[in-house]
N, CA, C and O atoms as CSV, one atom per row, in Angstrom:
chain,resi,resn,atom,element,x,y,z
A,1,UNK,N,N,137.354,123.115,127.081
A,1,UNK,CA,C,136.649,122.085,127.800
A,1,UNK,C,C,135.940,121.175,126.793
A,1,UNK,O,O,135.664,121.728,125.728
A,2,UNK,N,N,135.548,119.730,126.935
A,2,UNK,CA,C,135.521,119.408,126.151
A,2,UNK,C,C,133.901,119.101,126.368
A,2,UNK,O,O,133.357,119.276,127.459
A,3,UNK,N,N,133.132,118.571,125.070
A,3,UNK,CA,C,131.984,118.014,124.828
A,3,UNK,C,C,131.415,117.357,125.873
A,3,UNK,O,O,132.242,116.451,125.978
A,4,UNK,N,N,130.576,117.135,126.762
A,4,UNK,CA,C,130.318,115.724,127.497
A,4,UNK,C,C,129.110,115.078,126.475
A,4,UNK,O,O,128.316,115.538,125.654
A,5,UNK,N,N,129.381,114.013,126.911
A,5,UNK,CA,C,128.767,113.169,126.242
A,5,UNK,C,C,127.116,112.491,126.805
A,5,UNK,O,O,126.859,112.203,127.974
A,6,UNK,N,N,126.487,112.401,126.026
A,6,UNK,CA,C,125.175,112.006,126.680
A,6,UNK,C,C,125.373,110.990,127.340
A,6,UNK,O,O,126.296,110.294,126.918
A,7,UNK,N,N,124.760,110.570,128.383
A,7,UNK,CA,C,124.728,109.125,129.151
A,7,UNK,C,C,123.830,108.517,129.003
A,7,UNK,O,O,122.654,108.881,128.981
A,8,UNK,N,N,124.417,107.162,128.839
A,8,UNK,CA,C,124.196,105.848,128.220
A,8,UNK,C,C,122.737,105.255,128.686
A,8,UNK,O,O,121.992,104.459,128.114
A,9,UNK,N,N,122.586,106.074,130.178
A,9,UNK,CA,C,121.556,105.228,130.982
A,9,UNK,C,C,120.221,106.430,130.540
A,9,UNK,O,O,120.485,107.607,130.292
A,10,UNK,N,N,118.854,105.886,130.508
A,10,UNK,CA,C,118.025,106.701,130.566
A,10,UNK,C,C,117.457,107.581,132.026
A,10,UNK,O,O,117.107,106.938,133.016
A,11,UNK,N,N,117.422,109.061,132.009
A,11,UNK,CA,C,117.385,109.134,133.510
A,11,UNK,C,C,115.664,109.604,133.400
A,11,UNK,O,O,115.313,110.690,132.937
A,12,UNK,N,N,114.903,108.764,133.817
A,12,UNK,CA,C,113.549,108.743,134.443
A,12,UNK,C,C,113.015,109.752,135.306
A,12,UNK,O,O,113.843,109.801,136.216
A,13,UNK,N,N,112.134,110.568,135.548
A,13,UNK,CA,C,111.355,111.778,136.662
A,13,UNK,C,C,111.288,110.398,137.710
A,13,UNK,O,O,111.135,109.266,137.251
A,14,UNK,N,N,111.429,110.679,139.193
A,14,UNK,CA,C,111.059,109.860,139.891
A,14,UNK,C,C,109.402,109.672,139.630
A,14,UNK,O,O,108.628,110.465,139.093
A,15,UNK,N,N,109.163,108.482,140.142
A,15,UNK,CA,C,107.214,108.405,140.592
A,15,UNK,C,C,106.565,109.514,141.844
A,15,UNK,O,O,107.191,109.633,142.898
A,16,UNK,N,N,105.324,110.260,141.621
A,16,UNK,CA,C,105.377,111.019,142.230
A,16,UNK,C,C,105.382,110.880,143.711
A,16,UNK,O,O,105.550,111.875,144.416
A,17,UNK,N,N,105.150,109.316,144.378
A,17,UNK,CA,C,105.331,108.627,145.512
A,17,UNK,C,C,106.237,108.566,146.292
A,17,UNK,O,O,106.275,108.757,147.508
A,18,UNK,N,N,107.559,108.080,145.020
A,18,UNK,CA,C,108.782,107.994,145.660
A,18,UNK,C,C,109.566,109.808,145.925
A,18,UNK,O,O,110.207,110.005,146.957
A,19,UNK,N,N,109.379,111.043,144.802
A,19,UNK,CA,C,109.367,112.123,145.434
A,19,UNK,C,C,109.228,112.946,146.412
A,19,UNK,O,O,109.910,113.841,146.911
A,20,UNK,N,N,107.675,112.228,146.693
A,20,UNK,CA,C,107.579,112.650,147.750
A,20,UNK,C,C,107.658,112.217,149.074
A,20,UNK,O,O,107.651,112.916,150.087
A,21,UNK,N,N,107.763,110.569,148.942
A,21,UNK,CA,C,108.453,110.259,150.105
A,21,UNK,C,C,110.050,110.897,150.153
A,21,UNK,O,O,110.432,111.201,151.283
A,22,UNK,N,N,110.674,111.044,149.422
A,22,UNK,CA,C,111.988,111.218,149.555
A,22,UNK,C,C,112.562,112.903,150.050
A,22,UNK,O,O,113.659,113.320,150.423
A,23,UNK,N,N,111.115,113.614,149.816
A,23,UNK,CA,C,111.387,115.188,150.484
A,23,UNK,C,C,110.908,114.904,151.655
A,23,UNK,O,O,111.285,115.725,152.490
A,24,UNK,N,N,110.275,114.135,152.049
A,24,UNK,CA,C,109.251,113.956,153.018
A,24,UNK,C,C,111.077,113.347,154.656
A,24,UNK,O,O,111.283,113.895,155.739
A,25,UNK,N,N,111.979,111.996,153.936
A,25,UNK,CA,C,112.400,111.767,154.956
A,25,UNK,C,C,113.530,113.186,154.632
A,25,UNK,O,O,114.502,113.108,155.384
A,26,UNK,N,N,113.566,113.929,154.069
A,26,UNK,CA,C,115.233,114.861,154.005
A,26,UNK,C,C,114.360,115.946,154.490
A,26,UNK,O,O,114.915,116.971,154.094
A,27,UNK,N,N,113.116,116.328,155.241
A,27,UNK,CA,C,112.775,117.093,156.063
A,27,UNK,C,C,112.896,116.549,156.811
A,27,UNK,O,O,113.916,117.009,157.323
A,28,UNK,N,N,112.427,115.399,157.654
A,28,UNK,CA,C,112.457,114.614,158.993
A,28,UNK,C,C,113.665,114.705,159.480
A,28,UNK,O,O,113.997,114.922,160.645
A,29,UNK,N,N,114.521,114.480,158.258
A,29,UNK,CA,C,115.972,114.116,158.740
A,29,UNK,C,C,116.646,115.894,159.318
A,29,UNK,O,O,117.194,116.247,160.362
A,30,UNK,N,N,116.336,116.498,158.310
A,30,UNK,CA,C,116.913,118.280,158.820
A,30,UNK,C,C,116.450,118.529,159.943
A,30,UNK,O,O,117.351,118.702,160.763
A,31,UNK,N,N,115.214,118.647,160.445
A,31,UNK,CA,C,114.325,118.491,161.612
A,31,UNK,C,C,114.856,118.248,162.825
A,31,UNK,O,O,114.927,118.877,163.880
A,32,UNK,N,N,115.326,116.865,162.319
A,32,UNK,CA,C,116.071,115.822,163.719
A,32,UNK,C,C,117.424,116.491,163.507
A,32,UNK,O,O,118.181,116.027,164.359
A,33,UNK,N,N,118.179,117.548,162.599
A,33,UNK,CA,C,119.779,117.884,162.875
A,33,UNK,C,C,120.517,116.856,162.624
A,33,UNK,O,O,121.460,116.767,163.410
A,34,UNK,N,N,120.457,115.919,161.723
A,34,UNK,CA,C,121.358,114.532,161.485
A,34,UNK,C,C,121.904,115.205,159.980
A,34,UNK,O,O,121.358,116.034,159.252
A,35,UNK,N,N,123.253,114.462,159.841
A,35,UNK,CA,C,123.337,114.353,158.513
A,35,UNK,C,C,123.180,113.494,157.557
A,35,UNK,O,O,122.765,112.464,158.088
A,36,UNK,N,N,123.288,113.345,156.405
A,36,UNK,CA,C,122.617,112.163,155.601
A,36,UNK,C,C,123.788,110.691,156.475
A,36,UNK,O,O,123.306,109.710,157.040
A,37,UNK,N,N,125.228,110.958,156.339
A,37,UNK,CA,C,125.910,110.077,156.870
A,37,UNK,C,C,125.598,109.514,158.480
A,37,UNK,O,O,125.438,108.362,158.883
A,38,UNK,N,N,125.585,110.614,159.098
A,38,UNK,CA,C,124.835,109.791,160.315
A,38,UNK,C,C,123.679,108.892,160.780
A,38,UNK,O,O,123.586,107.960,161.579
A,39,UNK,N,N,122.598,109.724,159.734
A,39,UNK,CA,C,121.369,108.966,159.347
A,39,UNK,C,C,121.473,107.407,159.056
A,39,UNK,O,O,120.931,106.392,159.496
A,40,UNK,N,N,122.389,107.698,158.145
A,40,UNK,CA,C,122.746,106.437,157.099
A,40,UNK,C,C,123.250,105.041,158.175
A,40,UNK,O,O,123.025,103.831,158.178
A,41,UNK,N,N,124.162,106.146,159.169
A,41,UNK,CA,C,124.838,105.184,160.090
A,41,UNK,C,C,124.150,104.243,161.192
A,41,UNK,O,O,124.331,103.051,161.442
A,42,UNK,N,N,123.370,105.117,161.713
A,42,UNK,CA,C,122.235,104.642,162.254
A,42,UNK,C,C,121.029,103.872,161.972
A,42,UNK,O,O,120.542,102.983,162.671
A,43,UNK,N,N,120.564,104.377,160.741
A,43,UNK,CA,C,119.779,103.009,160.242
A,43,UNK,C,C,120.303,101.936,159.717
A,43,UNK,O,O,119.477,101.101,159.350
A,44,UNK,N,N,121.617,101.633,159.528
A,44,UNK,CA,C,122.558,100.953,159.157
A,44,UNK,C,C,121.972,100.660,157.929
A,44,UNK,O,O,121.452,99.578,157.661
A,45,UNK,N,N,122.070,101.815,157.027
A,45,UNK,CA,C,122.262,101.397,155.483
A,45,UNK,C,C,123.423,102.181,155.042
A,45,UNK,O,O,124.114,102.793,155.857
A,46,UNK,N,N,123.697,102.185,153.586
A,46,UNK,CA,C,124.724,103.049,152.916
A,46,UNK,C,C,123.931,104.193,152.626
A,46,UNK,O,O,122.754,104.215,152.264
A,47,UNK,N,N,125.204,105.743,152.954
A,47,UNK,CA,C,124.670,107.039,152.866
A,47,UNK,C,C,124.459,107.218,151.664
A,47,UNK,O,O,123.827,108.273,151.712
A,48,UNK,N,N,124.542,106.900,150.397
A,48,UNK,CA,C,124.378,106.451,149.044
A,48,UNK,C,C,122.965,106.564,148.857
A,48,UNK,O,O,122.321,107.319,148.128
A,49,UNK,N,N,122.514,105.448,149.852
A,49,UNK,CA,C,121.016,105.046,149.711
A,49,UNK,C,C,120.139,105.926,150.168
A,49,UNK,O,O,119.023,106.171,149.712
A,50,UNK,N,N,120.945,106.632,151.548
A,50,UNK,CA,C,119.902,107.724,151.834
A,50,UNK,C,C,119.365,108.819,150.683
A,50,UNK,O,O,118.225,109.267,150.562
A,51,UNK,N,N,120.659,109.130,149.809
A,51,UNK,CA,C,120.830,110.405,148.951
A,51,UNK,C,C,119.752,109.548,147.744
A,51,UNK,O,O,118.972,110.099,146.967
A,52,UNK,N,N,119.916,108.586,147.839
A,52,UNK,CA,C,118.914,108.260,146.299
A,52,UNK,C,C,117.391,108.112,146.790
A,52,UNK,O,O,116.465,108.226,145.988
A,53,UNK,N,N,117.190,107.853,148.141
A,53,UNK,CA,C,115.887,107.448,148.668
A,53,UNK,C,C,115.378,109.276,148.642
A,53,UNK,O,O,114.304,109.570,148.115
A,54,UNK,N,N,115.992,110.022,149.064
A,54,UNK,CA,C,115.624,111.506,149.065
A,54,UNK,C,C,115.467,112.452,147.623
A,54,UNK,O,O,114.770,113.441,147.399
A,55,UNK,N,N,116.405,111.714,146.780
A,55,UNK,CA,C,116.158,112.075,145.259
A,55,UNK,C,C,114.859,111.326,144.791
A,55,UNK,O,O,114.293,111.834,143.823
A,56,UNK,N,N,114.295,110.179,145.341
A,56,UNK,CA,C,113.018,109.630,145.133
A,56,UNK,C,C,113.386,108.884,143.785
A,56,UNK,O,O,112.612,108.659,142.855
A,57,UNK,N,N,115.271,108.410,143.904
A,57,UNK,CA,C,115.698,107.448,142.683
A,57,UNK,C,C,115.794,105.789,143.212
A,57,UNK,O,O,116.355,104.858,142.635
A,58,UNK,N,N,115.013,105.776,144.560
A,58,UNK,CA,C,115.191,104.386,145.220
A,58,UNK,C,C,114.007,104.283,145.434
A,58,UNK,O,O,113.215,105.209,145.611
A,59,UNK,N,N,113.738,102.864,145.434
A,59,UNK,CA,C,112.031,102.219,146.347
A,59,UNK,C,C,112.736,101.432,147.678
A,59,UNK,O,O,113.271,100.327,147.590
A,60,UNK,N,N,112.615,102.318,149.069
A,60,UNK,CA,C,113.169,101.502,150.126
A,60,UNK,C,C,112.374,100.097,149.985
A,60,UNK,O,O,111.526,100.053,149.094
A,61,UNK,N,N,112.565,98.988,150.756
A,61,UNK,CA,C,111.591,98.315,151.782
A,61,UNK,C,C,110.950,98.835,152.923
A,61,UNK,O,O,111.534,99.633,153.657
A,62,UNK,N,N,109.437,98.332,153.205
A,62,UNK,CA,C,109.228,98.905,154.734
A,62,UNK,C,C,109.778,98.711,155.600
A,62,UNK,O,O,109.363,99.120,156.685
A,63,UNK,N,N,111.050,97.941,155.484
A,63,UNK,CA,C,112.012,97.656,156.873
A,63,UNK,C,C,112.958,98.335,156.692
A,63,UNK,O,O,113.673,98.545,157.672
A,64,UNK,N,N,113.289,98.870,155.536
A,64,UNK,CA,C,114.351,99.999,155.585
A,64,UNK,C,C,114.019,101.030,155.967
A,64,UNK,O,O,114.642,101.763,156.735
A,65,UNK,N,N,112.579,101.286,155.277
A,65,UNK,CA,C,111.815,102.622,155.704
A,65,UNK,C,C,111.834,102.267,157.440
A,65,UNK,O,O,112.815,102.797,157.961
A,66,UNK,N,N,111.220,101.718,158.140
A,66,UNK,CA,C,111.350,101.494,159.610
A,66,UNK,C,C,112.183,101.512,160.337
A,66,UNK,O,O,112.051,101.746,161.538
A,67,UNK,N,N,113.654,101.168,159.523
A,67,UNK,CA,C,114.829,101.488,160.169
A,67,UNK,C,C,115.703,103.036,160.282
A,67,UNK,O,O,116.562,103.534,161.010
A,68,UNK,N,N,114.934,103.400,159.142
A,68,UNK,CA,C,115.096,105.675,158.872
A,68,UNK,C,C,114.580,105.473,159.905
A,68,UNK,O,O,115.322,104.944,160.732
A,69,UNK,N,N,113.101,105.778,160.370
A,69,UNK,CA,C,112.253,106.051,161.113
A,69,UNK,C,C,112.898,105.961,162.571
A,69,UNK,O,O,113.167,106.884,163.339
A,70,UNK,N,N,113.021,104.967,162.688
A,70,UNK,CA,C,113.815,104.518,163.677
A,70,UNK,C,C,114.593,105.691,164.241
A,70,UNK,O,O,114.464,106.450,165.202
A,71,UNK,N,N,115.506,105.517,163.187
A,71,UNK,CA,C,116.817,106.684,163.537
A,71,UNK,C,C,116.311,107.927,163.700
A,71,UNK,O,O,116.711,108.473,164.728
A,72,UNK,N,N,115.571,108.554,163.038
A,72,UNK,CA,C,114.501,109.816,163.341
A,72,UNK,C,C,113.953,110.266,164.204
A,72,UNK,O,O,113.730,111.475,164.278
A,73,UNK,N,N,113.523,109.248,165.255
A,73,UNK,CA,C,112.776,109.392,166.564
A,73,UNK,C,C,111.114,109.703,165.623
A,73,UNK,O,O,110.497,110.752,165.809
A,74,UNK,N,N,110.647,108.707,164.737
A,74,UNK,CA,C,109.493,109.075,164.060
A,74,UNK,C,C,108.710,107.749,164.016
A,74,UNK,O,O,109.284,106.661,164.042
A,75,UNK,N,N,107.722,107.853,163.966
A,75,UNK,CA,C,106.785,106.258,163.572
A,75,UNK,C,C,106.545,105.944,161.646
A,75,UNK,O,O,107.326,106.602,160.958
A,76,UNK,N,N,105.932,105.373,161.161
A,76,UNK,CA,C,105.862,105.174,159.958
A,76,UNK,C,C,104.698,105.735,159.531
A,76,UNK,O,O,104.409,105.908,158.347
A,77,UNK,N,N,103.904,106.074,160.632
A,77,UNK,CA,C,102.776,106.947,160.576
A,77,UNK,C,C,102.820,108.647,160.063
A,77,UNK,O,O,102.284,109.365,159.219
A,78,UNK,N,N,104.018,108.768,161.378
A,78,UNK,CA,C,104.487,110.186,161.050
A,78,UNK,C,C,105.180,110.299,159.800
A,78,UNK,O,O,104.970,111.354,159.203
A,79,UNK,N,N,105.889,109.544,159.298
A,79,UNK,CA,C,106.585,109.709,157.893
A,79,UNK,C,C,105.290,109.846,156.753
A,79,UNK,O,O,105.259,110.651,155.822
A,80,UNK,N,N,104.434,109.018,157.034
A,80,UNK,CA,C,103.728,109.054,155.937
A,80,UNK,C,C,102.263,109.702,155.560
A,80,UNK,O,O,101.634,109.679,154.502
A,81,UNK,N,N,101.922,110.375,157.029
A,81,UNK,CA,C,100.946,111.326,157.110
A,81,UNK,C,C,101.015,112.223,156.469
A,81,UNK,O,O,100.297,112.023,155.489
A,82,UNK,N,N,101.603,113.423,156.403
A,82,UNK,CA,C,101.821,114.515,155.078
A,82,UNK,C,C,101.687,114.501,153.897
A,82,UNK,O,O,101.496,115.460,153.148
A,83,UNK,N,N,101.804,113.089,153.580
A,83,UNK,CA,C,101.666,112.307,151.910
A,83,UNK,C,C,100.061,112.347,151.661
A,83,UNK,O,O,99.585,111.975,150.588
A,84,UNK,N,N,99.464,112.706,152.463
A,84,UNK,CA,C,97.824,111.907,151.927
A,84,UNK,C,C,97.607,112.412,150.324
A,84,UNK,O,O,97.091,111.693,149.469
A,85,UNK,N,N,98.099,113.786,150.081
A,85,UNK,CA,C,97.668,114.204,148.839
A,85,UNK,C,C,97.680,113.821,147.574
A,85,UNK,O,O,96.799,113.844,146.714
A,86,UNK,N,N,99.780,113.144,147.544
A,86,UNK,CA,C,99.693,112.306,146.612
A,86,UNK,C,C,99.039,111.303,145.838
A,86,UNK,O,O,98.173,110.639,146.407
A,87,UNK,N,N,99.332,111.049,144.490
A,87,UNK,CA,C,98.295,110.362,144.430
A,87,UNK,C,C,98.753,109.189,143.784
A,87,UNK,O,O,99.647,109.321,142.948
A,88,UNK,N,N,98.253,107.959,144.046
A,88,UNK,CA,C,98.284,106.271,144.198
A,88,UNK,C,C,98.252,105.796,143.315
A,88,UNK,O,O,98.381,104.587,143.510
A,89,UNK,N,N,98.076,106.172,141.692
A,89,UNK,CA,C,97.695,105.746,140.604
A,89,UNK,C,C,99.453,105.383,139.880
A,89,UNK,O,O,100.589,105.848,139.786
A,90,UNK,N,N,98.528,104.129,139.487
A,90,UNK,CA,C,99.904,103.692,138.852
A,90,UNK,C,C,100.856,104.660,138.017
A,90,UNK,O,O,100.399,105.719,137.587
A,91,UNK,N,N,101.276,104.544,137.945
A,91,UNK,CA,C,102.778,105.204,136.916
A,91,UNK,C,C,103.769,104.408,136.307
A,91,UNK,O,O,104.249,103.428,136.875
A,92,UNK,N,N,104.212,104.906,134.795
A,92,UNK,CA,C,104.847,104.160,134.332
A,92,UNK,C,C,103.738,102.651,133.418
A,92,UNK,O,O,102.559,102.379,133.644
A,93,UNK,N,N,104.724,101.948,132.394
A,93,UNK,CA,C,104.666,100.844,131.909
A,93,UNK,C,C,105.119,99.557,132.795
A,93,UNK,O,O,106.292,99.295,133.064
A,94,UNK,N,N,103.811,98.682,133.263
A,94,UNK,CA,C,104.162,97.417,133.424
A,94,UNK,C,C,104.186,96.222,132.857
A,94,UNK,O,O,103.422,96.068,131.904
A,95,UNK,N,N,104.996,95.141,133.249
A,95,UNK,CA,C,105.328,94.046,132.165
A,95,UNK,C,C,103.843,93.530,132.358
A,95,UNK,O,O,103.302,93.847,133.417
A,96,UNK,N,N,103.096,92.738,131.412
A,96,UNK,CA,C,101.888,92.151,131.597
A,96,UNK,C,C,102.601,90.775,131.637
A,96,UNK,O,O,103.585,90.350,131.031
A,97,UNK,N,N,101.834,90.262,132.491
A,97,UNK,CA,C,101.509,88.705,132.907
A,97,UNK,C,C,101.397,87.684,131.493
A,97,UNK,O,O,100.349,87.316,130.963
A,98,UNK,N,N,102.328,87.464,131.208
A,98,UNK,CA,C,102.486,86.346,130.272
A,98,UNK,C,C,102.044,84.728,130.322
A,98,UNK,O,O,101.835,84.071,129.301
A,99,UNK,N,N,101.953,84.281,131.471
A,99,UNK,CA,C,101.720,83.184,131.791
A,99,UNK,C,C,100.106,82.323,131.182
A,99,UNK,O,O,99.249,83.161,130.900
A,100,UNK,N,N,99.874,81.575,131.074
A,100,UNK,CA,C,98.806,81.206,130.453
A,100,UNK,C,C,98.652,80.093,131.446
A,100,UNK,O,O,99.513,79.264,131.744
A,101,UNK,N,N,96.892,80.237,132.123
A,101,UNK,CA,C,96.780,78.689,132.925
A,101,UNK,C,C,96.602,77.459,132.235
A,101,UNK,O,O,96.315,77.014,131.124
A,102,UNK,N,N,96.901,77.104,133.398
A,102,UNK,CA,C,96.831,74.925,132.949
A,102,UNK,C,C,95.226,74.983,132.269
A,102,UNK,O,O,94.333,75.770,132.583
A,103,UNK,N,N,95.172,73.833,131.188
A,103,UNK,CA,C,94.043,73.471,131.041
A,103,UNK,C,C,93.685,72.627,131.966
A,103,UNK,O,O,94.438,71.675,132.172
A,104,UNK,N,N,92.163,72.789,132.938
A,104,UNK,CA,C,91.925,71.956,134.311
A,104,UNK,C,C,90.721,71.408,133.421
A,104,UNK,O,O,89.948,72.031,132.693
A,105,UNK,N,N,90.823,69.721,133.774
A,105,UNK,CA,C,90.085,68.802,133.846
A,105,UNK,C,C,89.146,68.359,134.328
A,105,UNK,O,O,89.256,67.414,135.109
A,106,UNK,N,N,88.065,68.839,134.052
A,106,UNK,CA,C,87.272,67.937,135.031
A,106,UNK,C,C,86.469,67.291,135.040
A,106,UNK,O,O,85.545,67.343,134.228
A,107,UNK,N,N,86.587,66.343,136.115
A,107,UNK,CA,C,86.067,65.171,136.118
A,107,UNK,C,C,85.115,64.715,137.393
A,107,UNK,O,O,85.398,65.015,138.553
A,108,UNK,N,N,84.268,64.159,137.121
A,108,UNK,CA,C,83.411,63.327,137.940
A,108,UNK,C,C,84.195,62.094,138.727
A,108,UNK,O,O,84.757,61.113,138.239
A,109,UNK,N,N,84.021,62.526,140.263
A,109,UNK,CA,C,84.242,61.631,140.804
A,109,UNK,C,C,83.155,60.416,141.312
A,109,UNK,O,O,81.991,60.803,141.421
A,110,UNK,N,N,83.291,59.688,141.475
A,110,UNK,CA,C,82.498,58.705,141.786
A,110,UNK,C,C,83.101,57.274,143.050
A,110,UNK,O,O,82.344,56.347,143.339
């Protein structure tokens, strides 16, 4: 068998947010007896997306998230009540704000 080779892409720990949202809908979803494909079908996204939103390797939208929910027979409340523990603090390196403001003028009107 041969060597595999390292991959090219860096693979990242999810954020502990997106983790735990993502155990959070693949209980809802076992719960409700769906499979990821039916799920998928019903909220009309790709079952792809479900499997990466549950690996906590996706950031839904809240309208995607609303459209799981949806399919769940759940509110966005119920999805996200169990979460209180997590915690909110940033994670990761962000790009800083490069932009520099206008020099503003000012002047006396008269």
């Amino acid at each position: 068998m041969p060597a595999q080779r390292p991959s090219p892409f860096p693979t990242a720990s999810p954020a502990p947010l997106a983790a735990a949202l993502g155990r959070r809908v693949k209980e809802c979803r076992h719960q409700a007896g769906k499979s990821q494909e039916v799920l998928a079908f019903e909220a009309r996204i790709d079952r792809s997306f479900i499997s990466a939103v549950e690996r906590g390797a996706a950031n839904p939208s809240i309208e995607t998230l609303a459209n799981i929910c949806h399919a769940l027979g759940i509110t966005l409340g119920q999805l996200f009540a169990p979460m209180d523990d997590v915690s909110l603090e940033p994670t990761g390196e962000r790009r800083s704000n490069g932009a520099q403001p206008p020099e503003i003028k000012r002047r006396r009107l008269r």
